[in-house]
C-alpha positions in Angstrom: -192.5 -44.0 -27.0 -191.5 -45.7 -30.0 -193.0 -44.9 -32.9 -193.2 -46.2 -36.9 -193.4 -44.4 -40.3 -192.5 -45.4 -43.8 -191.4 -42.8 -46.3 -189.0 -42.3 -48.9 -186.4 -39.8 -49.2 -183.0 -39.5 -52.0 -180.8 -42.9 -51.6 -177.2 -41.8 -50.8 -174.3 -43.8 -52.5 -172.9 -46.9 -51.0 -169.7 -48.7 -50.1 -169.7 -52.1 -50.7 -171.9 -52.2 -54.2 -168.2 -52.9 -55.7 -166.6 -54.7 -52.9 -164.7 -57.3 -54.2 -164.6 -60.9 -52.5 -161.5 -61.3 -50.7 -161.0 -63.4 -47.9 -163.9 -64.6 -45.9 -164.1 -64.5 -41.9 -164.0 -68.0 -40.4 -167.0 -68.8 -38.2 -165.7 -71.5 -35.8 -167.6 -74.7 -35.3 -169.9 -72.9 -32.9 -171.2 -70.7 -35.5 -169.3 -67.6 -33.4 -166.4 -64.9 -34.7 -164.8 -62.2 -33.3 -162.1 -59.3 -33.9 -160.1 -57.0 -31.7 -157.9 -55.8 -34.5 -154.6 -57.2 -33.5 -153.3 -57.1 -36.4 -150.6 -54.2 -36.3 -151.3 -51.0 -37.9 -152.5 -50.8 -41.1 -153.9 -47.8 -43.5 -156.2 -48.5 -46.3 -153.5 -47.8 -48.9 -152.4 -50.9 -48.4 -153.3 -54.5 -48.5 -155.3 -55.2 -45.7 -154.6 -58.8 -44.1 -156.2 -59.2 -40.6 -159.0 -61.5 -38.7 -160.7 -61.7 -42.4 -161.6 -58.0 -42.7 -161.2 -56.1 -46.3 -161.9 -52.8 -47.3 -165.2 -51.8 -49.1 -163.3 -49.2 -51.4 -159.9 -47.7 -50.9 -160.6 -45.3 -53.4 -162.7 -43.0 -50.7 -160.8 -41.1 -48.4 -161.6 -38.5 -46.6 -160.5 -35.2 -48.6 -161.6 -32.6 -46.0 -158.2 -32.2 -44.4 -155.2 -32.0 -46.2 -153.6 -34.5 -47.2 -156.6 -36.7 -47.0 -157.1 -39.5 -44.2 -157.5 -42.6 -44.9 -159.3 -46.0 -42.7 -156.6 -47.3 -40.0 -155.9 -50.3 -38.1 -154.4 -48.8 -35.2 -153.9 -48.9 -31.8 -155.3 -45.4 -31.2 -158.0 -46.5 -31.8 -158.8 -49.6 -29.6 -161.2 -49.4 -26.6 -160.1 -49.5 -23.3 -162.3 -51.5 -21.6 -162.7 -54.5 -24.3 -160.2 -57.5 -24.7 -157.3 -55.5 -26.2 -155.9 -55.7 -29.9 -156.1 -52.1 -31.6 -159.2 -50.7 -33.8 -160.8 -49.5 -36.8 -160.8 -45.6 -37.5 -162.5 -44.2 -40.2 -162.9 -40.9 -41.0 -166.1 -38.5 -41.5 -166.3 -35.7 -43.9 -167.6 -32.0 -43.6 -168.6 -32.7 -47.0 -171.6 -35.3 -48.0 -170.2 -38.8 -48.6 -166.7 -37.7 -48.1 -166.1 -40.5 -45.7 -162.8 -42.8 -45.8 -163.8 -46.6 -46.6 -165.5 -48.8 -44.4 -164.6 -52.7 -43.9 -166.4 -55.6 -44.6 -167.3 -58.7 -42.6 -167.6 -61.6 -45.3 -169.5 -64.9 -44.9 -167.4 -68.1 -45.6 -170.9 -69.5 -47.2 -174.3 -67.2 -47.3 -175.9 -67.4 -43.8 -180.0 -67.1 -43.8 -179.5 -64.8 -40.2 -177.0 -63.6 -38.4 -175.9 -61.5 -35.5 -173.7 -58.0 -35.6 -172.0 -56.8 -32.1 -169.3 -53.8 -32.5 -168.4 -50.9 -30.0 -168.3 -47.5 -31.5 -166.7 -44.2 -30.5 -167.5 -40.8 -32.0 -165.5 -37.6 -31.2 -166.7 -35.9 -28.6 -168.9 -32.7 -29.7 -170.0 -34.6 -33.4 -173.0 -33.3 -34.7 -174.5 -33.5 -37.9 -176.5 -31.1 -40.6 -178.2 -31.6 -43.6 -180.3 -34.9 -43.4 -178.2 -36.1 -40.5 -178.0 -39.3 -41.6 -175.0 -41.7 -41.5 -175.2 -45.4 -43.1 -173.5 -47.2 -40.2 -174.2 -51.1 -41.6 -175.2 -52.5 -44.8 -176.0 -56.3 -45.2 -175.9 -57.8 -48.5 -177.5 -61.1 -49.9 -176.5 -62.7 -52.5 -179.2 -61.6 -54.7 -180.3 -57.8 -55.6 -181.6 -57.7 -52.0 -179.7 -55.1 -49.6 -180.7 -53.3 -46.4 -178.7 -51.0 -44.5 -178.9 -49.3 -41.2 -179.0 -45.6 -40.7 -177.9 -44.5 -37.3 -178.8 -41.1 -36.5 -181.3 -40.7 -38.4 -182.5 -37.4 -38.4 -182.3 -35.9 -35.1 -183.6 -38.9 -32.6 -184.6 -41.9 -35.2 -183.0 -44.8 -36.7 -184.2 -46.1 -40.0 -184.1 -49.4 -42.0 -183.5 -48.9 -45.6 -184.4 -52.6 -47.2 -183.4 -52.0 -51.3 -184.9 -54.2 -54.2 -187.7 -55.5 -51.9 -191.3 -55.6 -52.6 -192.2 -53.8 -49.4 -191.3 -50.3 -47.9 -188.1 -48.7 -48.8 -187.6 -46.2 -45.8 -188.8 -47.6 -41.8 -188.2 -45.5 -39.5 -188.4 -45.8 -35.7 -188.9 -42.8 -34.0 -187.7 -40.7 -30.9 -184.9 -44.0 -30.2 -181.6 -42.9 -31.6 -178.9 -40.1 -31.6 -180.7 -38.1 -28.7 -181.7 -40.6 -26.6 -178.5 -42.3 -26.2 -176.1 -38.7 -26.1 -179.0 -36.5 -24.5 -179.0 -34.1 -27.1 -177.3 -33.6 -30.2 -173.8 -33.5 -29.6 -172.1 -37.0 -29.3 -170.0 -37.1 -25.8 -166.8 -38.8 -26.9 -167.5 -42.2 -24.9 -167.5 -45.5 -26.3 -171.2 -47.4 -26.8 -171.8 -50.8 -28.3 -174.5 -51.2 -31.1 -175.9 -54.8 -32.1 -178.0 -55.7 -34.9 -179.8 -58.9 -36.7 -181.2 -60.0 -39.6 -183.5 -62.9 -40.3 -184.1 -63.7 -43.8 -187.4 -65.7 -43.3 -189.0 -67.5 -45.4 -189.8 -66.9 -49.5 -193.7 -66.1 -49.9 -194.3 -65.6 -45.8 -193.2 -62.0 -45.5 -191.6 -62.8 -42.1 -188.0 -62.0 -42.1 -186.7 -59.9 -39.4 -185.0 -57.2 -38.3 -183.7 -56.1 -34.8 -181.3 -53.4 -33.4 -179.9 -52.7 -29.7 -178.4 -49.8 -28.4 -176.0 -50.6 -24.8 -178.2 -53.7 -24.6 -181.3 -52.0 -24.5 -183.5 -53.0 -27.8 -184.3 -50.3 -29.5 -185.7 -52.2 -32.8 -187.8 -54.8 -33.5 -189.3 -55.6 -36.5 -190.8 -58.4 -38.0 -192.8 -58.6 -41.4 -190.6 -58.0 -43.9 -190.0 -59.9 -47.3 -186.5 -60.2 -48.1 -187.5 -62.2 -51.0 -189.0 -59.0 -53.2 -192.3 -60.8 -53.9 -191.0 -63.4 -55.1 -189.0 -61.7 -57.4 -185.8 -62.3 -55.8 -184.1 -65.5 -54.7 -181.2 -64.8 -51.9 -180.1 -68.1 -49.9 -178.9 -65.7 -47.2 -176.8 -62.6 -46.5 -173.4 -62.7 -48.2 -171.3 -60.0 -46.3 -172.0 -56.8 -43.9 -170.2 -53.4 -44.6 -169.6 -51.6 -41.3 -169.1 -48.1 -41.7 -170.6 -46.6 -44.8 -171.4 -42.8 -46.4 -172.9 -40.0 -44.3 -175.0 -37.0 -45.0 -173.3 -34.6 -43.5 -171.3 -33.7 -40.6 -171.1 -30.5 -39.0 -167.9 -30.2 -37.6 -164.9 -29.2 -40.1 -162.2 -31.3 -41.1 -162.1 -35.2 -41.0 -163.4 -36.4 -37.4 -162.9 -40.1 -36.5 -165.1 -42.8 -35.7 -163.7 -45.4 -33.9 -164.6 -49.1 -33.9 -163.4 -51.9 -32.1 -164.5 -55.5 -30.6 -166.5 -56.8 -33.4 -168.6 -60.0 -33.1 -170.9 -62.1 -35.5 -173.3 -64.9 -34.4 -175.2 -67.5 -36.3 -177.7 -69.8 -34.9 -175.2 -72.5 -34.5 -174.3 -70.2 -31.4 -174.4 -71.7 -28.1 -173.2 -68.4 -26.1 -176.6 -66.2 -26.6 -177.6 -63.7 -24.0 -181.3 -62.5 -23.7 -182.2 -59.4 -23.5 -185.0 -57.8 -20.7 -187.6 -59.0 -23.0 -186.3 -62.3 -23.5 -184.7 -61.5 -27.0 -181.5 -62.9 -28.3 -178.8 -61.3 -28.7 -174.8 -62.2 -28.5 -175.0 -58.9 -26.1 -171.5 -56.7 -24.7 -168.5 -57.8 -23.8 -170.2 -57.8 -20.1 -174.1 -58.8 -20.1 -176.7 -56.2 -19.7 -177.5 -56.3 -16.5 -174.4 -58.5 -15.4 -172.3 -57.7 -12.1 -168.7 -58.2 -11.6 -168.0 -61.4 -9.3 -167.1 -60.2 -5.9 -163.3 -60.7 -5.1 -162.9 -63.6 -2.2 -162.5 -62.3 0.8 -159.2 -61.8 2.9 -158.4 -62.2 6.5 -160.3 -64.2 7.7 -160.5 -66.4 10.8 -161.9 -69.0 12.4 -163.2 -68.3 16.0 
């Protein structure tokens, strides 16, 4: 059962507050991108040159181990079954907010709504302690206005954390997250893909949007909100999308990885939607929910 409370608890800090504009993605003419991070490896050290991508802030690294890891481009960590290239690996912290960077997904111009698709891995056995609360997105306008996307949240929830708004600064959705997709609270080291959108609505109607699917089941859907801050505020749309942000805390010692890989965004302009079971769209995973592979044509045959 899914259920709804608002509440308010101690923000965390946040990549992307000084990310500086580097180069943008480029949506094609059907409003559509997408990365498989074939770019070669890369460490976040170094100038970072592939599909659009930056880093949110080199200077974060996780310290844990020693010497301290740092955000790759690597082959390591691509997944298997997606459409090849290498991945993102970050790195999470026994220590709160220890993480390595995250990356950011630019706009070329602000975008009033817009679609997020990426597969995730997290190492087999991760738990968390403390709040158990890890940042995973954080959209930007380009105003004050910012929301990000815990997921866990605690031990089964996922929470919207909307910033600078005139409405509730902590919604959480109950009993749909870190248990319910692992079946307890240890993550089992296989790959899932996660998909969120935003919807900035309209100034003085309170109805943007938010929504959220887990492995193409929606687990989120939200409507009401006011991404204009009463009026107060005066975004044209979301500027750019941090994926991967700070954590509180993880259990296991060391740095453990997070792995990301086959990244999409979506705009209106998108012809390619999928719909979900509830007629929702989404862009979906790299094979629909719900799809079948084709059967292969048949072989010997002949004609009596």
């Amino acid at each position: 059962m899914r259920k709804l409370a608002v509440f308010s608890i101690i923000v965390l800090g946040v990549f992307g507050l000084g990310a500086q504009a580097g180069a943008a993605i480029t949506l094609g003419s059907n409003g559509y991108w997408s990365s498989t991070f074939a770019c070669g490896e890369w460490a976040s050290t170094a100038g970072l040159s592939c599909d659009g991508w930056e880093a949110s802030d080199i200077s974060w690294v996780c310290s844990s181990d020693s010497p301290a890891k740092v955000t790759q481009i690597t082959s390591a960590a691509n997944f298997p079954g997606g459409a090849g290239g290498g991945g993102y690996r970050k790195w999470l912290s026994s220590t709160r907010n220890g993480d390595s960077t995250g990356l950011v997904v630019r706009f070329p111009t602000p975008q009033r709504e817009f679609w997020l698709r990426w597969y995730e891995k997290f190492a087999s056995g991760q738990t968390w302690a403390g709040i158990k609360e890890h940042k995973t997105v954080y959209a930007f306008t380009d105003s004050s206005v910012v929301a990000n996307v815990n997921f866990p949240q605690g031990d089964n929830d996922i929470q919207l954390q909307p910033r600078n708004t005139s409405g509730p600064q902590d919604i959480t959705y109950y009993d749909v997250g870190w248990q319910s997709l692992y079946g307890g609270s240890s993550a089992d080291g296989t790959w899932h893909y996660f998909e969120v959108h935003f919807s900035l609505g309209t100034n003085g109607q309170s109805d943007g949007v938010f929504q959220m699917w887990v492995d193409g089941v929606n687990r989120v859907n939200q409507a009401g909100l006011d991404w204009y801050n009463g009026g107060a505020a005066s975004p044209t749309g979301w500027a750019y999308i941090v994926l991967g942000s700070n954590h509180n805390v993880s259990a296991l010692p060391g740095c453990t990885p997070i792995l990301y890989d086959d990244v999409a965004v979506a705009v209106p302009a998108y012809s390619g939607f999928r719909q979900d079971a509830q007629g929702r769209s989404m862009i979906g995973g790299l094979v629909a929910p719900g799809d079948t592979l084709a059967p292969a044509a048949p072989t010997n045959l002949r004609v009596q």
